[in-house]
C-alpha positions in Angstrom: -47.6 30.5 26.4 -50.5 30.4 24.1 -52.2 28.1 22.2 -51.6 29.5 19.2 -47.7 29.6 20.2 -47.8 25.7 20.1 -49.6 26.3 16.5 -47.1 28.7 15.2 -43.6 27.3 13.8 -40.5 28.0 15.7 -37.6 29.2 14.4 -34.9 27.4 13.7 -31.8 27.9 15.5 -29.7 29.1 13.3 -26.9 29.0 15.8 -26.9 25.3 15.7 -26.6 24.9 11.8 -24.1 27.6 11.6 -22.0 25.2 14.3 -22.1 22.0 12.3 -21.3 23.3 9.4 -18.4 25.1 10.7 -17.5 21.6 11.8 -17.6 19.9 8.7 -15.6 22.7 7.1 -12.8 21.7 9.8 -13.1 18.1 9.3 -12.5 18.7 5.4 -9.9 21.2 6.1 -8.0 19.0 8.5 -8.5 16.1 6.2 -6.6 17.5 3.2 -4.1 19.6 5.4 -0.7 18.1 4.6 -2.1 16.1 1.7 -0.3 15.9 -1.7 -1.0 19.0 -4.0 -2.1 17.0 -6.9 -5.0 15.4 -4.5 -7.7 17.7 -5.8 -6.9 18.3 -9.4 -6.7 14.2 -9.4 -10.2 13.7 -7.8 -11.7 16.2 -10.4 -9.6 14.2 -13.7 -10.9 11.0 -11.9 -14.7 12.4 -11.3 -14.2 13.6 -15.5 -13.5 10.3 -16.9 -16.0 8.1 -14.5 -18.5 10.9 -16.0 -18.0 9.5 -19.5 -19.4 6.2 -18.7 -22.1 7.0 -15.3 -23.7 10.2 -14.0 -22.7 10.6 -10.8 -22.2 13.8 -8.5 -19.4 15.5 -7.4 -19.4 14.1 -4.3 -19.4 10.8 -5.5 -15.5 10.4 -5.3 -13.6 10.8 -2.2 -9.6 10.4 -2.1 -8.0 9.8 1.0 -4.3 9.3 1.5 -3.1 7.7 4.8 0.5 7.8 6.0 2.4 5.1 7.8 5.6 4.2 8.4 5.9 1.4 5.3 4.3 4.4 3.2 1.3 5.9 1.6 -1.6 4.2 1.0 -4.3 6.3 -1.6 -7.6 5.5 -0.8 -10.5 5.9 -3.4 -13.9 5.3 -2.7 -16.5 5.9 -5.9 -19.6 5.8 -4.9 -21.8 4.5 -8.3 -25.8 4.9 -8.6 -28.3 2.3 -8.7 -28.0 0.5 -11.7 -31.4 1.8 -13.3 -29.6 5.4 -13.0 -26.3 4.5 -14.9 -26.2 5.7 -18.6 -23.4 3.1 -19.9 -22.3 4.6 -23.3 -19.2 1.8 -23.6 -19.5 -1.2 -25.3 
């Protein structure tokens, strides 16, 4: 090993990012597996209309639905910009 090895940037191992995202694939894939159909064409009419009245991303809106044996429970978490980033066009 060189000194100029030490200088020169290493390359990243790809094998490693390749790896967690796979992971995070799974996790999303196991998280919506026996979910209701309508789940993802509700998050997308819900992400539409909060739209109208703040920017916020498409991750902004997660839906989770948890089973038990009283029921379902539908969980949504909205995740809203600082205030100085929120274009209010309502009243």
């Amino acid at each position: 090993m060189s000194l100029l090895d030490f200088l020169r940037p290493r390359p990243k191992n790809t094998a490693n990012i390749a790896r967690e995202r796979l992971r995070i694939i799974v996790a999303q894939e196991r998280a919506t597996r026996g979910g209701p159909d309508y789940l993802p064409l509700l998050r997308n009419e819900l992400l539409e209309v909060i739209r109208k009245y703040v920017h916020v991303g498409a991750e902004a809106v997660q839906i989770n639905v948890e089973r038990s044996s009283e029921g379902e429970v539908l969980e949504l978490s909205v995740a809203l910009p600082e205030t100085g980033a929120a274009t209010g066009t309502g009243g």
